[in-house]
N, C-alpha and C positions, 0 to 999 in steps of 0.2 A: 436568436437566443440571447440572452441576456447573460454577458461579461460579469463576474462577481468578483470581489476584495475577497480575494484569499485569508489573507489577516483577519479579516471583519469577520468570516464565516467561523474560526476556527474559536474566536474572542466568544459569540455568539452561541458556541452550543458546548454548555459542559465536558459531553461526554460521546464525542464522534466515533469512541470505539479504536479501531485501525482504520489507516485512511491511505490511499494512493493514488497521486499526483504526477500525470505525466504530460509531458510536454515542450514546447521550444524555447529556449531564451530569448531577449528583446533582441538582439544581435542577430539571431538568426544562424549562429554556431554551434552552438549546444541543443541536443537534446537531455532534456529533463526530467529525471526521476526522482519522487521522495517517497517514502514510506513513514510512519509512526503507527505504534502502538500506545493505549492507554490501558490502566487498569483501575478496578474497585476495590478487590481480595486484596489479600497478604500476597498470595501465591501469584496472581496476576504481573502487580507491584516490583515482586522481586526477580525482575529479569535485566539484561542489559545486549545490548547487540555487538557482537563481536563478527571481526573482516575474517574475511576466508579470500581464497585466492582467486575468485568470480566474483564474490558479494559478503554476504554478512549470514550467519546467523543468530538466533535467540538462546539465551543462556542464559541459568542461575545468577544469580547477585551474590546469592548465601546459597549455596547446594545442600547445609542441613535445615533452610526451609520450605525447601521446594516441597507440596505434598503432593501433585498431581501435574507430572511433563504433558500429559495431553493434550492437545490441542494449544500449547502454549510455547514447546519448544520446536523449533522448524526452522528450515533457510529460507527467511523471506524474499532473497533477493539472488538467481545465479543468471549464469552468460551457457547461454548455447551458440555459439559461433562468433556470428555477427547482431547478435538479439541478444536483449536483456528480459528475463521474466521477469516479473515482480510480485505476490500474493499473500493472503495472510494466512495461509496454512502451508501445512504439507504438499497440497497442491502445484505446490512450485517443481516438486521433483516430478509429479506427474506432468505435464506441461512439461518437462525437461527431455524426460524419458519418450513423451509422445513425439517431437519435435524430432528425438533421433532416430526414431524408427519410421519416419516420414510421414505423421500425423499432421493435423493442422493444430494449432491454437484452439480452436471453437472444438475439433473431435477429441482435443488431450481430456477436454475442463465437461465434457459430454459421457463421462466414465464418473465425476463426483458429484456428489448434491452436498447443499447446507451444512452447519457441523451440527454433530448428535447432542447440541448442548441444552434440553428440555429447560425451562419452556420458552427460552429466547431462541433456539434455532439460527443463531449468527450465520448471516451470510458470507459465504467465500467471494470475496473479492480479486481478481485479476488483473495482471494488466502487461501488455509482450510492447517491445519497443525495437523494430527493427533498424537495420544499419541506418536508412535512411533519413531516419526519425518518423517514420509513421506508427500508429501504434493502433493497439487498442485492448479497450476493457469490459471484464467480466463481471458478474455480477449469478450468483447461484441461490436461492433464497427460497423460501418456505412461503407457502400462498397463504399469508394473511396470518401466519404461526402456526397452518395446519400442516402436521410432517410429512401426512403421505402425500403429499404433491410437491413437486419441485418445480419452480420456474427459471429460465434462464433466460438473460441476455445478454447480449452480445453489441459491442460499439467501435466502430471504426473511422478512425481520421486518416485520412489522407492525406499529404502535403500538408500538416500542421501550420498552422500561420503563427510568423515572430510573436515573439510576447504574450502567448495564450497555451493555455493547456485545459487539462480535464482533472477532476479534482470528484472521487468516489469513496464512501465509506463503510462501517457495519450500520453503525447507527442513526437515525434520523436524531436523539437525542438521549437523555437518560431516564430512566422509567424500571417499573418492575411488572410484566418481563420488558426487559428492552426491546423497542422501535424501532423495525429493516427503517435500514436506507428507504428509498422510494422515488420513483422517476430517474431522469437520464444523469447521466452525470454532469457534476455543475464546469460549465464554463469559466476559467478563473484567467486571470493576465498573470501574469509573470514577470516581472519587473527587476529580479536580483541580479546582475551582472558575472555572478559567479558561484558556488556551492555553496562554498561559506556565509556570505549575503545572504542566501537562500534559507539556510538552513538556521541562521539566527533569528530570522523574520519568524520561521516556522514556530520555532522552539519557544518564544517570547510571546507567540498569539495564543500557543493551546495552552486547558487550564492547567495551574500549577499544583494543582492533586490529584490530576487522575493521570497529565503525560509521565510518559516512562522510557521511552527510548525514538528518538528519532535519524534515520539513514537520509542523504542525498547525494543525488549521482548527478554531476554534470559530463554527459558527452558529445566529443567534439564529431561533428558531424564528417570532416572532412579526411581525418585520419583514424576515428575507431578510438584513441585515448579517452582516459576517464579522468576524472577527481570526482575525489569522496570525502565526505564527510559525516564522521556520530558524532552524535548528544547521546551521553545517558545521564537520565537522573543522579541515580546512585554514583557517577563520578565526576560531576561537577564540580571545579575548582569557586 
């Protein structure tokens, strides 16, 4: 499978929607998490991600412009144990909930389909990263934009190799309706030596009108520690 520039992918398509990126550092210490969201609307636009004491969630900018929390306000990112979830809906708490009651990953995300968002039908994106760093990602999506059928799949690495990760979005690009993803997720390198590296490389490839909030989690493999790092738009120095 063919290795891609992470930068070059993200420079390359307007509007990749939400996107998540998991995977090993070049080191071979960390595993690595990032998440971003983009938006179009007003309402989209005006969010920013704020830490909670597992992960982040998604939150008003201006709460007297928010006109519609659905499908837009959610923890995209919590810790069940020694796992990290990561998603871009609500999904995350299902997948939380299913993991405590001793589901699997694939039977939590086997209870949701695609969001009710006519006529682009945005795929649910996943993605679980255990102690180990192994991981893997989901993907819940509409056949071809038709509603009544739901397709899933399901992707799993193993023993993740240094300086490579997986790299999955909503959108294949911008359009009206918007364009699923499509095909496996891309194979990207990882080359940032730490969050922060990570997450300015990130923040500086996606376009500068539609990104809106970006999360990265680097963890250490050996003892379960984290570092984190936001970008938001709306508080950029």
């Amino acid at each position: 499978m063919k290795t891609y520039d992470l930068p070059a992918l993200l420079r390359e398509n307007a509007y990749p929607g939400r996107g998540i990126v998991l995977g090993r550092s070049r080191d071979n210490r960390y595993g690595v998490v990032a998440y971003f969201i983009m938006g179009r609307s007003e309402n989209s636009r005006n969010r920013i991600f704020v830490e909670t004491p597992d992960g982040i969630r998604t939150q008003a900018f201006d709460p007297s412009k928010m006109t519609d929390p659905s499908l837009i306000i959610y923890a995209p990112v919590r810790v069940f144990g020694s796992s990290t979830i990561v998603t871009n809906g609500d999904q995350t708490d299902t997948v939380r909930e299913g993991l405590a009651a001793g589901k699997s990953f694939a039977e939590s995300l086997r209870t949701r389909i695609f969001e009710p968002d006519a006529p682009n039908y945005t795929p649910r994106i996943s993605g679980l990263m255990e102690r180990g760093g192994g991981y893997t990602l989901s993907i819940l999506k509409s056949a071809g934009g038709d509603p009544g059928s739901c397709r899933r799949y399901f992707y799993e690495y193993e023993c993740p190799l240094a300086g490579q990760g997986h790299f999955i979005h909503t959108y294949a690009g911008d359009g009206n309706p918007l364009p699923s993803f499509e095909g496996e997720p891309e194979q990207v390198s990882i080359d940032a030596p730490d969050a922060r590296s990570f997450a300015d490389l990130l923040w500086s490839s996606l376009n500068p009108d539609n990104k809106v909030a970006l999360f990265v989690r680097y963890i250490n493999l050996a003892g379960g520690a984290w570092e984190s790092v936001i970008i938001n738009k709306h508080q950029e120095v």
